[in-house]
C-alpha positions in Angstrom: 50.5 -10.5 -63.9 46.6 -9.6 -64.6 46.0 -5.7 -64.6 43.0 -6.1 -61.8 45.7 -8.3 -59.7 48.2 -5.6 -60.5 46.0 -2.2 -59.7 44.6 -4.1 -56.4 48.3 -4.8 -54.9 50.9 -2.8 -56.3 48.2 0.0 -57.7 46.7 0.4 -54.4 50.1 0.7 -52.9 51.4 3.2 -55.1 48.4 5.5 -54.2 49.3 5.5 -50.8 52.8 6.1 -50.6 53.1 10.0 -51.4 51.2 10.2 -48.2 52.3 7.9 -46.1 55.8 7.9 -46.0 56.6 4.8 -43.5 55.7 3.0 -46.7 58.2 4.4 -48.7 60.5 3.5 -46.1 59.5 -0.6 -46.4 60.7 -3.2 -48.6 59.0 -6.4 -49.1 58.6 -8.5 -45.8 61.1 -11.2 -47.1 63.1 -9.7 -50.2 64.2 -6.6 -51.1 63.1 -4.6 -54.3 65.3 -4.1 -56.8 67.1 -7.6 -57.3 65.6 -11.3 -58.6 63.7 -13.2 -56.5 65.3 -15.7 -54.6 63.4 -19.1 -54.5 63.9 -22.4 -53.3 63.2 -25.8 -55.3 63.3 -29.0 -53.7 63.7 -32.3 -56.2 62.5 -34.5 -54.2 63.3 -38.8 -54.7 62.4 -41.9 -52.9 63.7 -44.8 -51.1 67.6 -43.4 -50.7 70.7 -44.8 -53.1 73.4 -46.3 -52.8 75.2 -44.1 -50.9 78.7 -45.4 -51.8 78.5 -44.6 -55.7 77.0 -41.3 -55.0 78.7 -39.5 -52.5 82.0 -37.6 -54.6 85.5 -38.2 -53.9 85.9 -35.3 -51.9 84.2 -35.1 -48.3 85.0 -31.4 -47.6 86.7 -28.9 -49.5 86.7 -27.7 -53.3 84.4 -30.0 -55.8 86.1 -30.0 -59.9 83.7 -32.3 -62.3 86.3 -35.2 -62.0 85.9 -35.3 -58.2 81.9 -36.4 -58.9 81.0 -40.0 -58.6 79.6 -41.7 -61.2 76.3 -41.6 -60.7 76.1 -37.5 -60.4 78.4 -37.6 -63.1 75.5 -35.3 -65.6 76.0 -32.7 -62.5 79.7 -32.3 -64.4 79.2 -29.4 -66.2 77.6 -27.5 -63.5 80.3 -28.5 -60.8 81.4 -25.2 -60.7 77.3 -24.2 -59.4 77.1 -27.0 -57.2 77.2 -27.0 -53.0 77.5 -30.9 -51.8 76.9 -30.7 -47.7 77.8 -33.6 -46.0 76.7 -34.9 -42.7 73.2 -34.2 -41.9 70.5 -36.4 -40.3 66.8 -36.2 -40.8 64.9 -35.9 -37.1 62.5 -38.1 -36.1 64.8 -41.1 -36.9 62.6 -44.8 -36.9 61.8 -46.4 -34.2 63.8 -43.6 -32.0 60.6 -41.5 -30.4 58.1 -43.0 -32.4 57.9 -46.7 -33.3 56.1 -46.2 -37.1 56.7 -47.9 -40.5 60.1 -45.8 -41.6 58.3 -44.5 -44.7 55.7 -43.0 -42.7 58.2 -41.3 -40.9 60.1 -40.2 -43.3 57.7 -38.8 -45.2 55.8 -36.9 -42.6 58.6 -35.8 -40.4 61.1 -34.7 -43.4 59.9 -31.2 -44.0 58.5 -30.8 -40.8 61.0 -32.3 -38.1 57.9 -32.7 -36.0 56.0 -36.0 -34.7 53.7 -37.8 -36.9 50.1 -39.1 -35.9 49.5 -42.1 -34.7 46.2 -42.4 -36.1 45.7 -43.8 -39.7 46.4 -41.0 -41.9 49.8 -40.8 -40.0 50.0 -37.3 -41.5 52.4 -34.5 -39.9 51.7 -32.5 -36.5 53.0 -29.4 -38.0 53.4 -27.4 -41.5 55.8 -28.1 -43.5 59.1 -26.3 -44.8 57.8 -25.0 -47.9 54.4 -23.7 -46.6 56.3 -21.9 -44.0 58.7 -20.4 -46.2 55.9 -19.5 -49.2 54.2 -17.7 -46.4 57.1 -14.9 -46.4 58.4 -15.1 -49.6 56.0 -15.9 -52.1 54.1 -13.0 -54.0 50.6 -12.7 -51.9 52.0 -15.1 -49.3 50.3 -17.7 -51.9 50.9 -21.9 -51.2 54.1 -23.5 -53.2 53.8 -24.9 -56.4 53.8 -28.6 -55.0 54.5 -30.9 -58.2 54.4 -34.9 -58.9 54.8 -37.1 -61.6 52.8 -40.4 -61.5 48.9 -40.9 -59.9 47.7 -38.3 -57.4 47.9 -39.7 -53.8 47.3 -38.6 -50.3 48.9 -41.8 -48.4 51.7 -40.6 -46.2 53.4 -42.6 -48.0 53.5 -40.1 -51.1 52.7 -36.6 -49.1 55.3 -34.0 -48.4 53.7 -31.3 -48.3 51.6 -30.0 -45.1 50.0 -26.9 -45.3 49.3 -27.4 -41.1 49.1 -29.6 -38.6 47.5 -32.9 -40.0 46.3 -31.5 -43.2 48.2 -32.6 -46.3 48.8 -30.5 -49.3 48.4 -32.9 -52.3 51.1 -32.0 -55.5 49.6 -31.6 -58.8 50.3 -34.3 -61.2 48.5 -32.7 -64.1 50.7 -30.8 -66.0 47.7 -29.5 -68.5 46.5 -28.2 -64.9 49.5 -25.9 -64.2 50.2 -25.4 -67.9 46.7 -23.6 -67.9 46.7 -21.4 -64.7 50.1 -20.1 -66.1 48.8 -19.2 -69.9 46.6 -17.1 -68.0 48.7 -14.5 -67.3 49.8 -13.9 -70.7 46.3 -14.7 -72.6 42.9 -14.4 -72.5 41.1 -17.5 -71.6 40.2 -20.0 -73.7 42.8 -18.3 -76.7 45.9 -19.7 -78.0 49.1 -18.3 -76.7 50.8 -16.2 -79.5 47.6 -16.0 -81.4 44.6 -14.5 -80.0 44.4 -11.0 -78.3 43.8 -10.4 -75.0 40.6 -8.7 -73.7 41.6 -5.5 -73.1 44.8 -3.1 -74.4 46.0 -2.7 -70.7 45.8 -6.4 -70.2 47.6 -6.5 -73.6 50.6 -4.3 -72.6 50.9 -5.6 -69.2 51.0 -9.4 -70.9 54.1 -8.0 -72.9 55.7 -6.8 -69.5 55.0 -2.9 -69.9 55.0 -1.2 -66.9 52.2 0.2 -65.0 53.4 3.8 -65.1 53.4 3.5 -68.6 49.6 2.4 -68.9 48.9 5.4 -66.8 50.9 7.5 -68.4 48.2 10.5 -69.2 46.9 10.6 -66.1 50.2 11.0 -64.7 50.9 13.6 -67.1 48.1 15.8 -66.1 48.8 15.1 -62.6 51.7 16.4 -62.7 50.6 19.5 -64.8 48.3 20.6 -61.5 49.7 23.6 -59.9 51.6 22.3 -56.7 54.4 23.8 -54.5 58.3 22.6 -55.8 57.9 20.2 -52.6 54.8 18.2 -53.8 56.7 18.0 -57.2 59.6 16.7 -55.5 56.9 14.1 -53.8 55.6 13.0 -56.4 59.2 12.3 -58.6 60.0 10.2 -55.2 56.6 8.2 -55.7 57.2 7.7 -59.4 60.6 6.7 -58.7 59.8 4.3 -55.9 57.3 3.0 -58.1 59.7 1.8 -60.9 62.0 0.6 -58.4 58.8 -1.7 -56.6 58.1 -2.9 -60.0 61.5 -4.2 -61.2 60.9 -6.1 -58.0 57.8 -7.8 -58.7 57.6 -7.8 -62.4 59.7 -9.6 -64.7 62.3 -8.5 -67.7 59.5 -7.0 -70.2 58.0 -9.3 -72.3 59.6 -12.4 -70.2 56.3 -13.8 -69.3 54.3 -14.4 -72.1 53.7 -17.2 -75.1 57.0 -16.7 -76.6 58.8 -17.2 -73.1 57.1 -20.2 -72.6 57.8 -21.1 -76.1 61.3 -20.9 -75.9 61.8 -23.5 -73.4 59.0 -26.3 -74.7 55.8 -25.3 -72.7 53.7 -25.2 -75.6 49.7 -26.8 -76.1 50.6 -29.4 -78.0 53.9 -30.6 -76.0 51.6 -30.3 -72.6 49.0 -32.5 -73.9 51.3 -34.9 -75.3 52.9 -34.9 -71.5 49.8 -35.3 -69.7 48.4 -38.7 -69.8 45.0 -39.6 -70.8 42.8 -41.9 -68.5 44.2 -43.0 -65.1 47.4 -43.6 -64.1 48.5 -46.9 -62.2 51.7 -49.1 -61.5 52.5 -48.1 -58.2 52.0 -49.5 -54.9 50.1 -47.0 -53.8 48.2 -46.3 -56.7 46.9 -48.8 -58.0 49.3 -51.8 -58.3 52.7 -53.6 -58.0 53.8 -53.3 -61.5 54.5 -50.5 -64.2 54.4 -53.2 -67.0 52.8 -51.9 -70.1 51.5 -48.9 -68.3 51.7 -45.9 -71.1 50.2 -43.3 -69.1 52.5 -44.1 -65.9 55.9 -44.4 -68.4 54.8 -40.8 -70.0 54.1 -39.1 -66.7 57.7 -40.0 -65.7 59.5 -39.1 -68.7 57.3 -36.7 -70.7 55.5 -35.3 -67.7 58.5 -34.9 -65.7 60.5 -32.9 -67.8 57.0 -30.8 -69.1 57.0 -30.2 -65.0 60.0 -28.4 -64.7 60.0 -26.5 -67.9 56.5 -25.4 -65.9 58.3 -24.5 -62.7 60.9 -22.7 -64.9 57.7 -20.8 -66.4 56.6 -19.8 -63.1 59.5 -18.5 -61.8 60.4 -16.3 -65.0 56.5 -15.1 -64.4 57.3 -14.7 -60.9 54.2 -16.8 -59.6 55.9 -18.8 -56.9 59.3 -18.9 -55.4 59.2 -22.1 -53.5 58.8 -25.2 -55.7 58.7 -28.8 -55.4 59.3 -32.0 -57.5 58.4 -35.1 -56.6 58.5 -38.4 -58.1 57.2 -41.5 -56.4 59.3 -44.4 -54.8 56.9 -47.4 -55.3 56.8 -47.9 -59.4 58.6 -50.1 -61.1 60.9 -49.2 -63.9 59.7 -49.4 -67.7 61.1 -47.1 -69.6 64.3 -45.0 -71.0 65.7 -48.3 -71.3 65.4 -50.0 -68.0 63.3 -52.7 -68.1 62.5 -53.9 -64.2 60.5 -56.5 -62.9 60.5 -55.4 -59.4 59.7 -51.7 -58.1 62.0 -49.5 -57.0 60.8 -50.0 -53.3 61.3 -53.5 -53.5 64.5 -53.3 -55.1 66.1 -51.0 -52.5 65.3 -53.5 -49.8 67.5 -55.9 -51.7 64.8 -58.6 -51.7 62.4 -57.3 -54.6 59.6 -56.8 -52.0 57.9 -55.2 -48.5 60.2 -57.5 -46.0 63.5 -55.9 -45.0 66.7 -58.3 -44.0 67.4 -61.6 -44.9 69.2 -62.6 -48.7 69.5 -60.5 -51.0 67.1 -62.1 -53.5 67.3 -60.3 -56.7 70.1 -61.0 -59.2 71.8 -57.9 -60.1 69.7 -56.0 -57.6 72.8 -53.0 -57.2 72.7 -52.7 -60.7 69.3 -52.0 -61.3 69.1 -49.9 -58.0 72.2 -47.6 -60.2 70.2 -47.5 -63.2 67.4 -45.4 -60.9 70.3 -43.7 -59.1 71.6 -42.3 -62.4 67.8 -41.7 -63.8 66.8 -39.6 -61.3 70.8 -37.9 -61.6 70.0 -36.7 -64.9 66.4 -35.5 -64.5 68.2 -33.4 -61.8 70.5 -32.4 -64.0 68.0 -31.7 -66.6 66.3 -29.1 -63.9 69.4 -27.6 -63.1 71.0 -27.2 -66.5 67.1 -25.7 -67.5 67.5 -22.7 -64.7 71.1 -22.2 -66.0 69.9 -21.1 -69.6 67.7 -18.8 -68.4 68.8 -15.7 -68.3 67.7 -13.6 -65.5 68.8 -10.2 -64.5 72.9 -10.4 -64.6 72.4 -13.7 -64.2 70.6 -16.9 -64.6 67.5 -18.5 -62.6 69.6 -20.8 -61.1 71.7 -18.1 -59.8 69.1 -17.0 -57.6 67.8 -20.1 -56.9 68.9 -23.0 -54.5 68.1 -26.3 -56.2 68.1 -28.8 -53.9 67.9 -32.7 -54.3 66.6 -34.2 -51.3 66.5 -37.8 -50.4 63.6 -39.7 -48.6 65.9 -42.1 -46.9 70.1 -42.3 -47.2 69.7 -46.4 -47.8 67.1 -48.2 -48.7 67.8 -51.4 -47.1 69.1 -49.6 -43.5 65.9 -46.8 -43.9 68.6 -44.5 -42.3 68.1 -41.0 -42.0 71.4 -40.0 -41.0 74.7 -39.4 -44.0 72.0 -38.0 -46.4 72.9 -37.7 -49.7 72.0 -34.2 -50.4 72.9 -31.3 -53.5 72.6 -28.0 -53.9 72.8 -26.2 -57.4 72.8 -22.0 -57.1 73.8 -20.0 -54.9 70.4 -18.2 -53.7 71.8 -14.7 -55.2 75.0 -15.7 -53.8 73.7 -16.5 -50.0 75.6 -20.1 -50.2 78.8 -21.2 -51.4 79.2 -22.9 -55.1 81.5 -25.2 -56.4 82.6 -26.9 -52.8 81.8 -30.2 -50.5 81.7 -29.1 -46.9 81.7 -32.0 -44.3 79.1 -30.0 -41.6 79.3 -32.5 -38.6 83.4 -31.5 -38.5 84.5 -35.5 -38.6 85.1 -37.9 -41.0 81.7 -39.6 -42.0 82.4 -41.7 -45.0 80.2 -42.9 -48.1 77.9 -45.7 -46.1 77.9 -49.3 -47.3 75.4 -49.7 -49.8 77.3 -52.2 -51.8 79.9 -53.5 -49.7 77.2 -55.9 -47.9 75.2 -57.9 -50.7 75.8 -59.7 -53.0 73.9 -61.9 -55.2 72.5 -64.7 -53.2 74.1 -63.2 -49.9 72.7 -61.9 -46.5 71.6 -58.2 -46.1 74.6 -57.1 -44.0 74.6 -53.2 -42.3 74.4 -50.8 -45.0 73.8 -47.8 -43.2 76.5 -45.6 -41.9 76.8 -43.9 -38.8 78.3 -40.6 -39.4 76.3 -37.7 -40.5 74.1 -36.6 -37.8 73.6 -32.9 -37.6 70.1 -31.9 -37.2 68.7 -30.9 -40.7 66.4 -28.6 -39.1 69.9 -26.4 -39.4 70.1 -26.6 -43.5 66.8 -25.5 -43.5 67.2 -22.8 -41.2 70.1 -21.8 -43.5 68.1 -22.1 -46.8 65.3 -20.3 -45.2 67.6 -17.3 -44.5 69.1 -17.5 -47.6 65.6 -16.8 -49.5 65.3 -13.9 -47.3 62.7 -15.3 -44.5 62.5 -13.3 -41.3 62.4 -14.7 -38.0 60.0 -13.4 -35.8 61.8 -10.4 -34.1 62.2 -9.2 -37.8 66.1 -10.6 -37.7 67.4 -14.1 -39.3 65.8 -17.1 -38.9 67.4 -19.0 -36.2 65.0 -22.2 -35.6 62.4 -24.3 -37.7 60.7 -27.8 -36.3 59.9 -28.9 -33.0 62.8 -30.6 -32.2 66.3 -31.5 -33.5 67.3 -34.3 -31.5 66.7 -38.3 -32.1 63.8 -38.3 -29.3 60.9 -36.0 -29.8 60.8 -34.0 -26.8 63.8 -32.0 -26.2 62.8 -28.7 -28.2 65.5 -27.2 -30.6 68.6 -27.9 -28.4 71.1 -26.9 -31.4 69.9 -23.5 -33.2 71.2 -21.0 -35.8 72.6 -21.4 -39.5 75.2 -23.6 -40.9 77.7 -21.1 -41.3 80.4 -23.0 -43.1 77.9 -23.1 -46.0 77.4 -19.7 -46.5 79.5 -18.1 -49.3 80.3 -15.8 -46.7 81.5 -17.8 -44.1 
């Protein structure tokens, strides 16, 4: 945290609390002083999976390793950290409401659960889950860290993030971009982390996570040496004191966010620049062409680049820049690299026919195969995130502790475009908000794994793949992870609503509100 950032926010507060004393009585609008911040991060994937190697052995109920399918088989040694919630549907559902290409919908109605436009941008009518939730919970009320592997984009196609009503907020897919921004809170610009001092001393000590009483420590000292009655004295030890207590809140562990923090988990110059492609990045559909083949810059983006995205997002959180974080990675690219060779892109290959049309044969040989190599790919990068917050140590705990890590599908199947039975996981408990180490079926009936594989085979016709099971509104898991970062709702008490509307029509309102209890650790 700069010193000027520090002295106008927390600085200017300080000075005001011996003498107004409603302050004193305040915490933060959305989390309280004291403990870690809780955040959310949402990895976010394309074009579904099949549904019936992903989904664990267990519907509802406790969740050991062995019970994990084989694709979220690198979850195992977190199983213990990991909440599996069965049954919920993404509202608006195609053609149901609006009759729009199911991507579009997807995309623009997932974080919002509001309409789309029918114009061309067919961008969302409303703001989007985690600008609403940075709003309360964020430090300054700042935007979220909204990150992407692959070529920037604004098609619908590839934006999840609103920040209102028709307005997208493009992700960053620079990670020298982020990497910089960050370094600045623990250097001077234009230096060399670890290297070069910083411009002033009290930039110096607050880079190395001293406190802000501390730097003002002889002016408090002859403060407090004024002649004042025993009740001012007292005052003043009740400022100090509420002071410290404000700052464990906002600032990190001392000496947590700086060069050697970012260090420790990879974030260095020359790692960055080797993970941030030169020149432009193409091989996708929507950015710039059907096929990944021999494209460098679009193979380091996804491997390099990813992983140098979330040891940023780690970064941020251990600096305490942003508590609600997304991933992205793009659906319409085509497989080049950790050893999958594809010919098709992954869009293409989870319609079953290698390209845009949807039905018919199922044209590529071995086309569930290669749909499982991305299903386990994008199962260990997710792994990779979670097992990243779980090193860290934070507080009593880890970051993960006080984070909920959520993997979020666009679709359920790619071939069916449903929205309902999502395949959804949560790792960490939000500082112990939600429960850990379970499945818990949320609709209260059977629902089952879908049909992914059960209706294609080589050569064959496209049969059903979707399932029809899983239907509670997901405007209800978000209501619930919105509480569970500590949002408010607006009579100051939990958050009981989010979206327009949770039914399959869009007009209706929110007919089902409040939490999902059976997922809190309490319930």
């Amino acid at each position: 945290m700069k010193r000027r950032v520090f002295l106008k926010g927390v600085g200017g507060a300080a000075l005001a609390v011996p003498f107004l004393s409603s302050l004193a009585e305040q915490e933060s609008k959305a989390q309280s002083a004291g403990a870690p911040p809780k955040r959310l991060v949402i990895f976010f994937t394309h074009n579904g999976c099949l549904t019936d190697r992903w989904f664990p052995t267990v519907e509802d109920g406790a969740l050991p390793a062995s019970a994990l399918s084989s694709t979220l088989q690198p979850l195992a040694p977190y199983a213990s950290k990991l909440l599996l919630p069965r049954g919920f549907r993404s509202m608006n559902g195609y053609a149901v409401g609006q009759t729009i290409d199911p991507h579009d919908q997807a995309m623009g109605s997932k974080l919002t659960c509001a309409k789309i436009t029918e114009d061309s941008n067919r961008y969302a009518t409303a703001a989007s889950l985690d600008h609403v939730i940075a709003k309360q919970i964020n430090p300054g009320g700042t935007t979220p860290l909204v990150l992407s592997v692959g070529a920037a984009s604004t098609k619908i196609k590839e934006i999840l993030s609103f920040s209102g009503p028709n307005t997208a907020f493009p992700a960053n897919v620079n990670p020298q971009t982020v990497y910089n921004q960050l370094t600045g809170l623990f250097k001077a610009s234009g230096s060399t982390p670890g290297t070069a001092p910083v411009t002033t001393a009290g930039d110096y000590k607050v880079a190395r996570g001293a406190s802000a009483i501390d730097l003002v420590k002889a002016d408090l000292t002859r403060f407090q040496a004024l002649k004042m009655s025993q009740a001012d004295k007292t005052r003043v030890q009740d400022w100090l004191d509420l002071l410290r207590t404000t700052e464990t809140g906002i600032m990190n562990t001392p000496s947590s966010c700086s060069a050697d923090a970012a260090k420790a988990i990879g974030a260095t110059d020359d790692a960055v620049k080797a993970a941030s492609p030169a020149g432009a990045i193409s091989g996708g559909a929507f950015a710039g062409g059907n096929s990944a083949a021999g494209n460098t810059n679009l193979a380091t983006s996804f491997t390099l680049g990813g992983d140098m995205m979330m040891n940023l997002m780690a970064l941020s959180m251990i600096c305490d820049t942003n508590r609600m974080l997304m991933l992205l990675y793009p659906g319409y690219v085509t497989f080049n690299w950790d050893g999958i060779m594809h010919t098709h892109d992954h869009h293409g290959l989870s319609h079953r026919t290698g390209d845009f049309s949807v039905g018919g044969s199922c044209k590529v040989a071995g086309v569930l195969d290669m749909i499982q190599d991305i299903d386990t790919w994008y199962a260990k990068k997710y792994a990779k995130l979670v097992g990243l917050l779980d090193s860290i140590s934070e507080g009593s705990g880890k970051l993960l502790d006080s984070t909920a890590t959520m993997w979020l599908p666009e679709l359920s199947d790619g071939a069916a475009h449903n929205l309902n039975n999502l395949p959804i996981v949560i790792a960490g408990s939000a500082g112990g908000y939600l429960k850990q180490g379970v499945a818990v079926n949320v609709e209260g009936k059977s629902i089952g794994l879908g049909n992914s594989t059960k209706t294609c085979v080589d050569g064959g016709d496209i049969g059903n793949t979707g399932s029809f099971g899983g239907n509670l509104p997901i405007n209800k898991l978000y209501v619930t992870l919105m509480n569970a970062v500590g949002c408010k709702g607006a009579d100051g008490g939990k958050v009981t609503t989010f979206g327009d509307f949770d039914g399959t029509g869009t007009t209706g309102g929110i007919t089902n509100p409040g939490e999902v209890t059976k997922l809190l650790a309490a319930g």
